[in-house]
C-alpha positions in Angstrom: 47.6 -81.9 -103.5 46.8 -79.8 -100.7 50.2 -78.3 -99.2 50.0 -76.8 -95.5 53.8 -76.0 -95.1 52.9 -72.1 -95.2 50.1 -72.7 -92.8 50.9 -71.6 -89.3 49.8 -74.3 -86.7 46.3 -73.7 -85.0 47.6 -72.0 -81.4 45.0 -74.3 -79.0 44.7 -73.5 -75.6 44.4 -75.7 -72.8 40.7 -75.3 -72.9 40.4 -76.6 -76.4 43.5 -79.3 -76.4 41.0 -81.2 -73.4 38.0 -82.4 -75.9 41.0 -83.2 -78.6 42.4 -85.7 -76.0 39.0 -87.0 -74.9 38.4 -87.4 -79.3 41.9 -88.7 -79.8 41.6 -91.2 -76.9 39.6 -94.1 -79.1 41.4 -93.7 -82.3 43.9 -95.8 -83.3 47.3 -94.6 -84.8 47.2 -94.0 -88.7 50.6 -93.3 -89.1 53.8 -95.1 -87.9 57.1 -93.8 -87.9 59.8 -96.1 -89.4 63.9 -95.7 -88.8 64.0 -92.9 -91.6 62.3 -90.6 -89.3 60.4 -87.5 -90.9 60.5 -88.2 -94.8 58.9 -86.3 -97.5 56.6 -89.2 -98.0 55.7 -88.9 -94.6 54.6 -86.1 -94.5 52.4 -86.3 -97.6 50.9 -89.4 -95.8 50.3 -87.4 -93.0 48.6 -84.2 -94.8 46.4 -86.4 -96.1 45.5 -88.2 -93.0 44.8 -84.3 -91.3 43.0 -83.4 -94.4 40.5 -86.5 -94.3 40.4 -86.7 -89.7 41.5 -83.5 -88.6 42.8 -85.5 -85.5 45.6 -88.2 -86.0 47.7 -90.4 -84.1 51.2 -90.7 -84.2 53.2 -93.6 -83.3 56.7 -93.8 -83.2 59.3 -96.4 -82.6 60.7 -96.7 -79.0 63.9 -94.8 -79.1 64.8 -91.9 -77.0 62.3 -89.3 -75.1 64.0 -86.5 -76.6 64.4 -88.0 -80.3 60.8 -88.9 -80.7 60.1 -86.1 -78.8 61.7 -83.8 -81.6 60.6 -86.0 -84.4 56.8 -85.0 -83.5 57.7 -81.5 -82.8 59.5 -82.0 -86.9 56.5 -83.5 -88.1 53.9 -81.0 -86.9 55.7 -78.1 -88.0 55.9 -79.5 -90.9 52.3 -80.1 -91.7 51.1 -77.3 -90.0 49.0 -79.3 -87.4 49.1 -78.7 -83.3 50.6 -81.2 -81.2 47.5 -81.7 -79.0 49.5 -84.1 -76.6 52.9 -86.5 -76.3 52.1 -89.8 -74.3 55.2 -92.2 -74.4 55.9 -93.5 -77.9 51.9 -92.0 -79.3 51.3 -88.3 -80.7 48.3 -86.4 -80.9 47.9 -84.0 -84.5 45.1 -81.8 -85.0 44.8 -79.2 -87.8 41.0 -78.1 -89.0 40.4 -79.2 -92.2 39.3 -75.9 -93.6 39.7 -72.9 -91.7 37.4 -71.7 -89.9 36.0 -67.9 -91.3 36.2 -64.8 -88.6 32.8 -64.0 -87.0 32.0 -60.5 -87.1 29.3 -58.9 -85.6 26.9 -57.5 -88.2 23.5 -55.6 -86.0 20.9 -54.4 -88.8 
């Protein structure tokens, strides 16, 4: 299984986190936190749902800002995705599926 824990996180700017947002807006959240928080399985669940979208919602349960706040923080590091945005209780993951390889200029 495909393991992203060495990955760094894609750094997004502002200009790129906009279209995520629009993209993200539809969808509806694949994964759910429970009351055990950031588990193993989890995360598994959640590499896979990167690996096969690329963009994911997160949902968590409505505790406090900073707790869910940190859990998504948690669970991005984790699987090497961006947080792309926070709104209430609902996160925002992106990580490209495959990276993407450097341009260089080659002029014959």
């Amino acid at each position: 299984m495909h393991t992203s824990t060495a990955v760094a996180p894609p750094e997004l700017t502002e200009r790129q986190r906009r279209p995520l947002r629009a993209l993200a807006h539809a969808l509806k959240p694949l994964i759910r936190l429970g009351a055990a928080g950031v588990t193993p399985a989890l995360v598994r669940e959640t590499e896979r749902a990167l690996h096969d979208h690329e963009l994911v919602k997160v949902k968590a349960p409505g505790a406090d800002r900073e707790v869910r706040n940190a859990v998504f923080a948690a669970l991005a590091q984790q699987t090497g995705s961006a947080l792309v945005q926070r709104i209430g209780n609902v996160a925002v993951l992106y990580r490209p599926a495959r990276p993407y390889p450097k341009r260089t200029a080659t002029i014959s």
